[in-house]
N, CA, C and O atoms as a CHARMM CRD file, in Angstrom:
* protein
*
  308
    1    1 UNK  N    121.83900 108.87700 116.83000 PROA 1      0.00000
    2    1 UNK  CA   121.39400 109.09700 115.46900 PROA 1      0.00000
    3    1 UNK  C    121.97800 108.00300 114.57900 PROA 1      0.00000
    4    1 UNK  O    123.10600 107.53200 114.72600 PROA 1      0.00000
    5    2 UNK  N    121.07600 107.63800 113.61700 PROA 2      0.00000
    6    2 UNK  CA   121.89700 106.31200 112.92200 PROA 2      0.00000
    7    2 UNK  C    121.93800 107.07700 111.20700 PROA 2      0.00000
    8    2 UNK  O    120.91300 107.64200 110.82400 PROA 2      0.00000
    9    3 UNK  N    123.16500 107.02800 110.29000 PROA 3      0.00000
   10    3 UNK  CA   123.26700 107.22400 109.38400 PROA 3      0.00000
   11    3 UNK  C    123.52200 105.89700 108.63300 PROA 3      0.00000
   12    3 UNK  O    124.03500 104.92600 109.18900 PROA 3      0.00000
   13    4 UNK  N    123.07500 105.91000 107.13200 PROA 4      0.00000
   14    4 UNK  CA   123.09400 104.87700 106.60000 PROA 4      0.00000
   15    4 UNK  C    123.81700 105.60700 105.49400 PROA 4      0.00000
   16    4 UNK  O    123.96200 106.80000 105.22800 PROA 4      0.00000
   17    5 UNK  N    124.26200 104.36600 104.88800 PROA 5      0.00000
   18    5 UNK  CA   125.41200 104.27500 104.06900 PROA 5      0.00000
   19    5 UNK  C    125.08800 103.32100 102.65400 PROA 5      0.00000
   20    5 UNK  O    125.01500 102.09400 102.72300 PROA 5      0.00000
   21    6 UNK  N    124.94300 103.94200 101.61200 PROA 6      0.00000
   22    6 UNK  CA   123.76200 102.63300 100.25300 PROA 6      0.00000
   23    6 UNK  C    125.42100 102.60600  99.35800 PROA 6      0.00000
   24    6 UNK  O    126.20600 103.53600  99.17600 PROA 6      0.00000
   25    7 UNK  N    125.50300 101.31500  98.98200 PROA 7      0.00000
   26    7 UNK  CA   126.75700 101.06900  98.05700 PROA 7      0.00000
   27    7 UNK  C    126.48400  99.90500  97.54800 PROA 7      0.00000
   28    7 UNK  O    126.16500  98.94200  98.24600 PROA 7      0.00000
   29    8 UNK  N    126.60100  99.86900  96.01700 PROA 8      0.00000
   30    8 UNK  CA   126.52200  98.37100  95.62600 PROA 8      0.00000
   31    8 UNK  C    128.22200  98.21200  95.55900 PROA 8      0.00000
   32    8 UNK  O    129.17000  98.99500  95.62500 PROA 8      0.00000
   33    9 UNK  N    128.05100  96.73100  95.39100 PROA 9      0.00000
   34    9 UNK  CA   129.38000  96.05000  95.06300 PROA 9      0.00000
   35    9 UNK  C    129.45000  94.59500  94.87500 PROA 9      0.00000
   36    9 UNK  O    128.56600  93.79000  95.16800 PROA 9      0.00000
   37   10 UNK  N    130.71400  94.31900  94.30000 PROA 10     0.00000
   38   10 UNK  CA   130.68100  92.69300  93.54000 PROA 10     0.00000
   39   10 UNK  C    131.20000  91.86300  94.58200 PROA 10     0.00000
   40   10 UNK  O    131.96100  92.40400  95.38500 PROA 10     0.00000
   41   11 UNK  N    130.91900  90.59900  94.72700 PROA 11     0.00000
   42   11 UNK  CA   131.69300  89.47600  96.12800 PROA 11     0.00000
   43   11 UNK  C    132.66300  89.09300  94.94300 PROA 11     0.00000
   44   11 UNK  O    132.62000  88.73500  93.76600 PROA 11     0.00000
   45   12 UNK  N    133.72900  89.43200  96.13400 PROA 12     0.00000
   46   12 UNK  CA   135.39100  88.95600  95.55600 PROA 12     0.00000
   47   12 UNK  C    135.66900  87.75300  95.79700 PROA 12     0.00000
   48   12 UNK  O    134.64300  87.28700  96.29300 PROA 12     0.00000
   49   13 UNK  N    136.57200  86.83400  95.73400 PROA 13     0.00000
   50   13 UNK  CA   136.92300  85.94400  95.77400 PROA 13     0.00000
   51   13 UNK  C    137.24200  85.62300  97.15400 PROA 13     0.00000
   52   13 UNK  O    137.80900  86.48500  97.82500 PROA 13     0.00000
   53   14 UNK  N    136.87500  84.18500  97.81000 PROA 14     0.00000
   54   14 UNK  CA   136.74200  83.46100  99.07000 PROA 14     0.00000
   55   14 UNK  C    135.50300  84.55900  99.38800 PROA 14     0.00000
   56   14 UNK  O    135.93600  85.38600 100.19100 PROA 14     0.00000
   57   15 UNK  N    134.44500  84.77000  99.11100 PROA 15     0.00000
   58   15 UNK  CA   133.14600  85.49500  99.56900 PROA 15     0.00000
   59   15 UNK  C    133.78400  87.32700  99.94100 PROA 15     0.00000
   60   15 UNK  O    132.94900  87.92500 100.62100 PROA 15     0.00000
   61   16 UNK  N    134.54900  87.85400  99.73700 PROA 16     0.00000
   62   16 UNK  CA   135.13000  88.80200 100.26400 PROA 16     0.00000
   63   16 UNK  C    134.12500  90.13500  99.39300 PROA 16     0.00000
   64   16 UNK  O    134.02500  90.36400  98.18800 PROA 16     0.00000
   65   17 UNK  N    133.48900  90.82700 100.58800 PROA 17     0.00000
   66   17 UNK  CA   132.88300  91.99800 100.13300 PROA 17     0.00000
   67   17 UNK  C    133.44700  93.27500 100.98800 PROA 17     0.00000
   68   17 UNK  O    133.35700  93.36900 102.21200 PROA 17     0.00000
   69   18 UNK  N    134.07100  94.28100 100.07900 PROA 18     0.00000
   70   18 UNK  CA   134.48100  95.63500 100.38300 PROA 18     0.00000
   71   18 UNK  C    133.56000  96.68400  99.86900 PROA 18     0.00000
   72   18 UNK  O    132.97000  96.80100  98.79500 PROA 18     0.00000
   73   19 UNK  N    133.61100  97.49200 101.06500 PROA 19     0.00000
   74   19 UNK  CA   133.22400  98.87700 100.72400 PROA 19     0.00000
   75   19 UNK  C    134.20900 100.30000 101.10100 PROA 19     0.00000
   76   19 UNK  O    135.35900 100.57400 101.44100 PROA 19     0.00000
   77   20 UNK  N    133.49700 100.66500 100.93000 PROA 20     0.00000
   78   20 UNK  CA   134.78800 102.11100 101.27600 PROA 20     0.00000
   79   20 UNK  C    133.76500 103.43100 101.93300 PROA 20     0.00000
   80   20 UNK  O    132.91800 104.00700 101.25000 PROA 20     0.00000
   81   21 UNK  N    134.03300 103.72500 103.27900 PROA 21     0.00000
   82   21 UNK  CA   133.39900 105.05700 104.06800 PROA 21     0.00000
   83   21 UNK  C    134.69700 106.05900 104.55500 PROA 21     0.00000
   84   21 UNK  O    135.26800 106.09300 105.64500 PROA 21     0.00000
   85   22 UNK  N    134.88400 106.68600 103.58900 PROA 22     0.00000
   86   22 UNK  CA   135.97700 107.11100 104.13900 PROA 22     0.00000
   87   22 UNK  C    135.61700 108.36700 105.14100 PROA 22     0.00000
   88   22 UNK  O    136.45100 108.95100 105.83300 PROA 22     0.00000
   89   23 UNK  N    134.16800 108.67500 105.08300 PROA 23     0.00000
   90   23 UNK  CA   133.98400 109.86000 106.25800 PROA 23     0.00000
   91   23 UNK  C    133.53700 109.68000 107.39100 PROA 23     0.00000
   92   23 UNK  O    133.10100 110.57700 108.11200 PROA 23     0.00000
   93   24 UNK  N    133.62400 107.99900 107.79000 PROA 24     0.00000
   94   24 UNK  CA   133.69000 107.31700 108.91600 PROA 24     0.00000
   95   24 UNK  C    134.75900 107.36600 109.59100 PROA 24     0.00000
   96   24 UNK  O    135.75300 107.12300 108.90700 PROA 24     0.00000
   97   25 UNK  N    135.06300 107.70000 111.24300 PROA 25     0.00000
   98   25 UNK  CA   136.21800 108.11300 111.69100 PROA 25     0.00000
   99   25 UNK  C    136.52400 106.67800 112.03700 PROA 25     0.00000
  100   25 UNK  O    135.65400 105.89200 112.41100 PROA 25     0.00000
  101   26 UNK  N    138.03700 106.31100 111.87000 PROA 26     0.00000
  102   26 UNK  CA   138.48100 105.01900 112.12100 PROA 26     0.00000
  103   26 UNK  C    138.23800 104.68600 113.54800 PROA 26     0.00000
  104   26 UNK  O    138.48900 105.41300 114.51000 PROA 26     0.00000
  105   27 UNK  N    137.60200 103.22900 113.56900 PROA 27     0.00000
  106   27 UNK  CA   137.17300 102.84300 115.23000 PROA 27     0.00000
  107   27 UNK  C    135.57100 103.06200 115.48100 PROA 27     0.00000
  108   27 UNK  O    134.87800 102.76100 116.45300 PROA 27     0.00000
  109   28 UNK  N    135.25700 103.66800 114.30200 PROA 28     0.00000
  110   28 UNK  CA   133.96100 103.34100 114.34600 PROA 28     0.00000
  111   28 UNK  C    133.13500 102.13200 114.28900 PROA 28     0.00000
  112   28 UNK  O    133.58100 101.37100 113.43100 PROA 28     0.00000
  113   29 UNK  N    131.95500 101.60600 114.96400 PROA 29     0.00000
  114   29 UNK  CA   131.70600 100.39100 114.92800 PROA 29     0.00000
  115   29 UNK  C    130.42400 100.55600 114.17300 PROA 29     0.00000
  116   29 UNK  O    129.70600 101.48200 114.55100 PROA 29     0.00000
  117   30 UNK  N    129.93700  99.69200 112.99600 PROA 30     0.00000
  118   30 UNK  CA   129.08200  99.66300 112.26300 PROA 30     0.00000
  119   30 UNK  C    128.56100  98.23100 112.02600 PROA 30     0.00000
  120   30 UNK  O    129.12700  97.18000 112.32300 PROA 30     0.00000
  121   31 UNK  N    127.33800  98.41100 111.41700 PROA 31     0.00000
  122   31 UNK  CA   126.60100  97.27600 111.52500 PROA 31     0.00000
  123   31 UNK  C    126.30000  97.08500 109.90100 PROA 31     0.00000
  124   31 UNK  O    125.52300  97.78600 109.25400 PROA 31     0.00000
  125   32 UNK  N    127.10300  95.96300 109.38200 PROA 32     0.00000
  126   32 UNK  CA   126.58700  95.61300 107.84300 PROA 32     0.00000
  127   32 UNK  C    125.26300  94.56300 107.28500 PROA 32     0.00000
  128   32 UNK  O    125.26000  93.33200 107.25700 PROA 32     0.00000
  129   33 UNK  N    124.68100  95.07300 107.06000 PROA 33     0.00000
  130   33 UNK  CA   123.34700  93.94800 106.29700 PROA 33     0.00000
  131   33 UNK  C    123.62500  93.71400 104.80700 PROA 33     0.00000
  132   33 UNK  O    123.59400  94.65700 104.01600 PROA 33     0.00000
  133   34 UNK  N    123.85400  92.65300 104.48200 PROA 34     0.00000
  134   34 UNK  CA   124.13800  92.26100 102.48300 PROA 34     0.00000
  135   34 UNK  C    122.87800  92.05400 102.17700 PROA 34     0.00000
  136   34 UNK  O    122.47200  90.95700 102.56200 PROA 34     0.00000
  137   35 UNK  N    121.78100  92.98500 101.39100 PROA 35     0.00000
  138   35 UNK  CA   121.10100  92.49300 100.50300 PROA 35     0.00000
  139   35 UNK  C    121.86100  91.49700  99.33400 PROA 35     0.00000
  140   35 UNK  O    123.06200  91.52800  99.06400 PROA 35     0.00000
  141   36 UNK  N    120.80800  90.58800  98.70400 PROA 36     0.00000
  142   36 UNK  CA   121.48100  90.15500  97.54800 PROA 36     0.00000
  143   36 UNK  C    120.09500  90.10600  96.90800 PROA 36     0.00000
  144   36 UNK  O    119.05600  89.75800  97.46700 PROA 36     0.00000
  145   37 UNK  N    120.28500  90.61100  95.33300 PROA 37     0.00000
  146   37 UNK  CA   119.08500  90.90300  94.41200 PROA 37     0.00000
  147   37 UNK  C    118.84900  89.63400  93.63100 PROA 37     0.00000
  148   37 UNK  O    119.62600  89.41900  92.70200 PROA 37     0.00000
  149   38 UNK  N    118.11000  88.96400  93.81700 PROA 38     0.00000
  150   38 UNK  CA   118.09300  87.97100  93.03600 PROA 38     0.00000
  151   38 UNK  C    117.67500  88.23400  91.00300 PROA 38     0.00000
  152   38 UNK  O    117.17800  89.17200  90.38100 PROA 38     0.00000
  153   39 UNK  N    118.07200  87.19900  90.69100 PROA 39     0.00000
  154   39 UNK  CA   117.88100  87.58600  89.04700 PROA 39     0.00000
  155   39 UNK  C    116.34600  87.38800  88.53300 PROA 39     0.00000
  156   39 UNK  O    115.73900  86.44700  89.04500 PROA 39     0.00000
  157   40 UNK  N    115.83700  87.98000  87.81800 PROA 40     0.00000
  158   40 UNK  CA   114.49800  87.91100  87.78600 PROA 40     0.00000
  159   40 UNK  C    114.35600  87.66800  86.10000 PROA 40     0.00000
  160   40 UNK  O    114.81400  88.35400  85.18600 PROA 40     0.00000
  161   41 UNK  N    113.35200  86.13500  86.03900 PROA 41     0.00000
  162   41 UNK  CA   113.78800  85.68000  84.53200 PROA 41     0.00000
  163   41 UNK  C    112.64500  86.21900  83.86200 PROA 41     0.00000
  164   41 UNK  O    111.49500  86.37100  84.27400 PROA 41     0.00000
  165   42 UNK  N    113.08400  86.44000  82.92900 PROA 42     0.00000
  166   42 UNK  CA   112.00700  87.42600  81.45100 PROA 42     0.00000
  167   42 UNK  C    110.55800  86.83300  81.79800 PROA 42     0.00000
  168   42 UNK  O    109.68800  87.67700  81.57900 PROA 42     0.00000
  169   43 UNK  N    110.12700  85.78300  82.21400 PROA 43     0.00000
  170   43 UNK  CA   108.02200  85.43700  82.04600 PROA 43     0.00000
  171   43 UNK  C    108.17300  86.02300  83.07500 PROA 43     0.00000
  172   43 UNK  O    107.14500  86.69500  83.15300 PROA 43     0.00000
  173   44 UNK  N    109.15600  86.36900  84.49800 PROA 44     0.00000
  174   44 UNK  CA   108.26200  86.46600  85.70900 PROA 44     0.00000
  175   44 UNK  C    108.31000  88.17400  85.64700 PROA 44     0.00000
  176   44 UNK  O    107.54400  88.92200  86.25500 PROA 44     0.00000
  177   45 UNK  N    109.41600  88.57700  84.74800 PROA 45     0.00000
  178   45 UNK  CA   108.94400  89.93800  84.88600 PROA 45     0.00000
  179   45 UNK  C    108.15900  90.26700  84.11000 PROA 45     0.00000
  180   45 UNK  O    107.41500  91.07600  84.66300 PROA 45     0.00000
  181   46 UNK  N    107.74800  90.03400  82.65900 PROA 46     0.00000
  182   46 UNK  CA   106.23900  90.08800  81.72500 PROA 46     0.00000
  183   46 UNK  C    105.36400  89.62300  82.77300 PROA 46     0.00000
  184   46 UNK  O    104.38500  90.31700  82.49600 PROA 46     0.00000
  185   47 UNK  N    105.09000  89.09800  83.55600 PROA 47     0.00000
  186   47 UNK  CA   104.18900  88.82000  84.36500 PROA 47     0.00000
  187   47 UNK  C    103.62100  89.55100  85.49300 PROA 47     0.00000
  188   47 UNK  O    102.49200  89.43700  85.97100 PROA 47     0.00000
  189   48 UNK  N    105.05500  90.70300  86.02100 PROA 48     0.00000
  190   48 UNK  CA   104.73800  90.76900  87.20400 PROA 48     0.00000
  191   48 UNK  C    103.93200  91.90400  87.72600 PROA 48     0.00000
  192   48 UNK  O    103.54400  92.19600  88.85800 PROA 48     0.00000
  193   49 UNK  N    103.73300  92.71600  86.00500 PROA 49     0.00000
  194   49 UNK  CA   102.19700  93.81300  86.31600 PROA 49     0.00000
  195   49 UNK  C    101.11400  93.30900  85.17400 PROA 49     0.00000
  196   49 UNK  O    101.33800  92.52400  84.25300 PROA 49     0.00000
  197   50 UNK  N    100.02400  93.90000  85.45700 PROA 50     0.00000
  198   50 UNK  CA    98.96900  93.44000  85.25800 PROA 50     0.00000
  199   50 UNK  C     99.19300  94.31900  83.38900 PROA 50     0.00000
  200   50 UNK  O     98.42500  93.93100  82.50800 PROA 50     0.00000
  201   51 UNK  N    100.03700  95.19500  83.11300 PROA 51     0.00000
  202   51 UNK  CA    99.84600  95.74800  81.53700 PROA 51     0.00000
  203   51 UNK  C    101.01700  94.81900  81.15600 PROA 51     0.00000
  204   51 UNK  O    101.00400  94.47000  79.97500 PROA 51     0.00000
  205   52 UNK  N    101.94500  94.38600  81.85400 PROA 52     0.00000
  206   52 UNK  CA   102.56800  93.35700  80.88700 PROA 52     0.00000
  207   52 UNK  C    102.04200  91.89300  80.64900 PROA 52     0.00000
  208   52 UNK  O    102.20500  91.24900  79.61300 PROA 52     0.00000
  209   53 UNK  N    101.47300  91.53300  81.62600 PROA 53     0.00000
  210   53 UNK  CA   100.64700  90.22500  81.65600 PROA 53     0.00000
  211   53 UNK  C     99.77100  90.47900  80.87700 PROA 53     0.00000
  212   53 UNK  O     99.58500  89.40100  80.31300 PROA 53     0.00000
  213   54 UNK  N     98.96400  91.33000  80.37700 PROA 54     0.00000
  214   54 UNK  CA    98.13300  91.49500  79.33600 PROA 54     0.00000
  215   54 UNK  C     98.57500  91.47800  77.79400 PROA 54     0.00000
  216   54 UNK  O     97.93800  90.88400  76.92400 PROA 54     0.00000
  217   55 UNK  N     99.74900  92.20700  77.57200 PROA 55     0.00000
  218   55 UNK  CA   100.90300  92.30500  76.59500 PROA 55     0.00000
  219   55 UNK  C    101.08400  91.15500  76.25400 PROA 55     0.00000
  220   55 UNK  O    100.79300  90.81700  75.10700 PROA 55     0.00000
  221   56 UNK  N    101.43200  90.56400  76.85200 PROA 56     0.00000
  222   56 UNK  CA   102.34400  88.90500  76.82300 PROA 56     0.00000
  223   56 UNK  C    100.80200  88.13700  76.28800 PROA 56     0.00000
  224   56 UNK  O    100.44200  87.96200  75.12400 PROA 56     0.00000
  225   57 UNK  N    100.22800  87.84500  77.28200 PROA 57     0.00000
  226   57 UNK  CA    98.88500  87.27600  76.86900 PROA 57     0.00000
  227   57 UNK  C     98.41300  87.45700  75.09900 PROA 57     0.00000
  228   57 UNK  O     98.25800  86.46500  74.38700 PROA 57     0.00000
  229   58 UNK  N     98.24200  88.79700  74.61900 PROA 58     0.00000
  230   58 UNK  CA    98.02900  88.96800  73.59500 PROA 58     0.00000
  231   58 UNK  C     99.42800  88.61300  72.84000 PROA 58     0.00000
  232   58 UNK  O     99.30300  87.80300  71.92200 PROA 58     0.00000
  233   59 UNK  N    100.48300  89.00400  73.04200 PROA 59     0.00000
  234   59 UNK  CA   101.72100  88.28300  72.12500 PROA 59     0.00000
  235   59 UNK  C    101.07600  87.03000  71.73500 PROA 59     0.00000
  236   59 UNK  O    100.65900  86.69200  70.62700 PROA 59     0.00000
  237   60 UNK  N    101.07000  86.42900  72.80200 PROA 60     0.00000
  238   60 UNK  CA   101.01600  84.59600  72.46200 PROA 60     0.00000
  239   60 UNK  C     99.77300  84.57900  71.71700 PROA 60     0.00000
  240   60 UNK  O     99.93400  84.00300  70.64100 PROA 60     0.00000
  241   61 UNK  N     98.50700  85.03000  71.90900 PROA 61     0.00000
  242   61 UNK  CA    97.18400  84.54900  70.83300 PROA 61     0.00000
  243   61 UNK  C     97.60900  85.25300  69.40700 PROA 61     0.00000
  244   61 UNK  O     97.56800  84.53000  68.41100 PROA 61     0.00000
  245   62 UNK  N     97.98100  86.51500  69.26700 PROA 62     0.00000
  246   62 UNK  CA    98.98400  86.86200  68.18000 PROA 62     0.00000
  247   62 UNK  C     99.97200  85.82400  67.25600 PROA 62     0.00000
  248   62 UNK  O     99.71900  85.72100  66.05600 PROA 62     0.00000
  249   63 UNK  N    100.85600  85.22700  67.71800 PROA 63     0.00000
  250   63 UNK  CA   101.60000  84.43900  67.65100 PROA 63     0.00000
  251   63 UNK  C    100.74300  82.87000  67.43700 PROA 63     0.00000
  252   63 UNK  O    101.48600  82.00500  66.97300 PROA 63     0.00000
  253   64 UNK  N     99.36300  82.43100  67.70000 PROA 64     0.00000
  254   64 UNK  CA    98.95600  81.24400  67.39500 PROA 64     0.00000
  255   64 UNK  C     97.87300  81.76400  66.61900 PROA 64     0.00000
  256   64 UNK  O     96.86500  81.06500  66.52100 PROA 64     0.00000
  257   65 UNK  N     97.92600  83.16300  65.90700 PROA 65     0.00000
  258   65 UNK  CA    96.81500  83.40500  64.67700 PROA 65     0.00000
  259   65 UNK  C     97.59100  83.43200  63.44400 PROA 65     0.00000
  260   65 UNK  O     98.32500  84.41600  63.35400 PROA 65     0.00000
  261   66 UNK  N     97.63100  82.35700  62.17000 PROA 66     0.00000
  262   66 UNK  CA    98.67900  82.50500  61.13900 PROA 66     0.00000
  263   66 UNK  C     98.41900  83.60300  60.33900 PROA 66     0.00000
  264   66 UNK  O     99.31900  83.95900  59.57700 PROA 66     0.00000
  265   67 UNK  N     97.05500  84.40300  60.35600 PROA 67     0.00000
  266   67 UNK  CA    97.18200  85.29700  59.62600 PROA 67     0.00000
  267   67 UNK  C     97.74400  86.53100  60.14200 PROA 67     0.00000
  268   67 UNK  O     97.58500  87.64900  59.65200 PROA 67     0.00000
  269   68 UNK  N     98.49700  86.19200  61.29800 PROA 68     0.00000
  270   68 UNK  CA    99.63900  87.84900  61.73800 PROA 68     0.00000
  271   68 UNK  C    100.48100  87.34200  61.67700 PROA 68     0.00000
  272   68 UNK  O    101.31200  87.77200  62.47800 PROA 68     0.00000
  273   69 UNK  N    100.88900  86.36900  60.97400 PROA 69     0.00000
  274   69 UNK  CA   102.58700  85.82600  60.85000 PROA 69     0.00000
  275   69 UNK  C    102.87700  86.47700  59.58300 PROA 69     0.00000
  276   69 UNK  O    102.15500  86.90700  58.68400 PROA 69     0.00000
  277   70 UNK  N    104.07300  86.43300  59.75300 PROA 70     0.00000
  278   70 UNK  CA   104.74000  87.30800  58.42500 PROA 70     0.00000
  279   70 UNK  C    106.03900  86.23300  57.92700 PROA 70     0.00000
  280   70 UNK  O    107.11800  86.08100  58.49900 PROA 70     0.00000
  281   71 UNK  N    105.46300  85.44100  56.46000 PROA 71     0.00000
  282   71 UNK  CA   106.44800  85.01000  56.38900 PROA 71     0.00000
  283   71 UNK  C    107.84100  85.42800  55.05000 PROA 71     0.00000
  284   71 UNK  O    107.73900  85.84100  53.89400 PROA 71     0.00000
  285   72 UNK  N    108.36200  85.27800  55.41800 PROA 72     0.00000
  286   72 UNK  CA   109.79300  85.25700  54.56100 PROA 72     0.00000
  287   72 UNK  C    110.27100  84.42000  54.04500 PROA 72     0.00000
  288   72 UNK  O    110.52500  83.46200  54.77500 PROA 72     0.00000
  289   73 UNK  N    110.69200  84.27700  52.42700 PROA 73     0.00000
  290   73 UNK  CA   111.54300  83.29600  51.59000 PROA 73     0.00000
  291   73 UNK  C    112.97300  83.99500  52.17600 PROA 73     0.00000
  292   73 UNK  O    113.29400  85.16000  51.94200 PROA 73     0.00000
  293   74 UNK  N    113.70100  83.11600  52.92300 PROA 74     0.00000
  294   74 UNK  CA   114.74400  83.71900  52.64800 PROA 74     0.00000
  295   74 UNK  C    116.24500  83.45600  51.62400 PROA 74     0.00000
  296   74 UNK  O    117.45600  83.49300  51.83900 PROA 74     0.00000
  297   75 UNK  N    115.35800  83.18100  50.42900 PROA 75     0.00000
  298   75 UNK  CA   116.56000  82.76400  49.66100 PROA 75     0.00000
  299   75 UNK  C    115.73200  84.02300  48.04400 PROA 75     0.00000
  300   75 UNK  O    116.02600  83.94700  46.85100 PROA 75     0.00000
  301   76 UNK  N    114.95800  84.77600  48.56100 PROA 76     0.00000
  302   76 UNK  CA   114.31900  86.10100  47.75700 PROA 76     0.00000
  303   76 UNK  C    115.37700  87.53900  48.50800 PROA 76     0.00000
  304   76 UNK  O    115.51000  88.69600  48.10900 PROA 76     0.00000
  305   77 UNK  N    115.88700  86.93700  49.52300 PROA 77     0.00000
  306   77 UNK  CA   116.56300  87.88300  50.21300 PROA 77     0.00000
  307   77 UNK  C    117.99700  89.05000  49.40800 PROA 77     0.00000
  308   77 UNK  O    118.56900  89.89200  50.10100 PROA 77     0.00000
């Protein structure tokens, strides 16, 4: 039977990654796999469904029509 074990955690210094099973009996032999999540930058996640890609799309024609700009004196402030 294989039990799995889900834990995030930070890489320590010289690459050093700990976890902690403490209801693993010592001498147990286990098998570790490191996901690593990569960072995902703001267009690719507006992008990456079809209602934010639409969102975004309209932001920007929004944004190049001057009559939805809103402007401000800011010295009326």
């Amino acid at each position: 039977m294989i039990t799995g074990i889900r834990e995030k955690t930070i890489v320590k210094e010289n690459g050093m990654i700990e976890i902690s099973a403490p209801d693993l009996p010592i001498g147990t032999e286990v098998e570790v796999i490191v996901l690593v999540e990569e960072e995902q930058d703001a267009t690719e996640y507006l992008l990456s469904t079809e209602a934010n890609r639409k969102h975004l799309e309209q932001a920007m024609r929004d944004a190049e029509d001057p009559k939805k700009r809103i402007y401000i004196d800011v010295e009326n402030l």
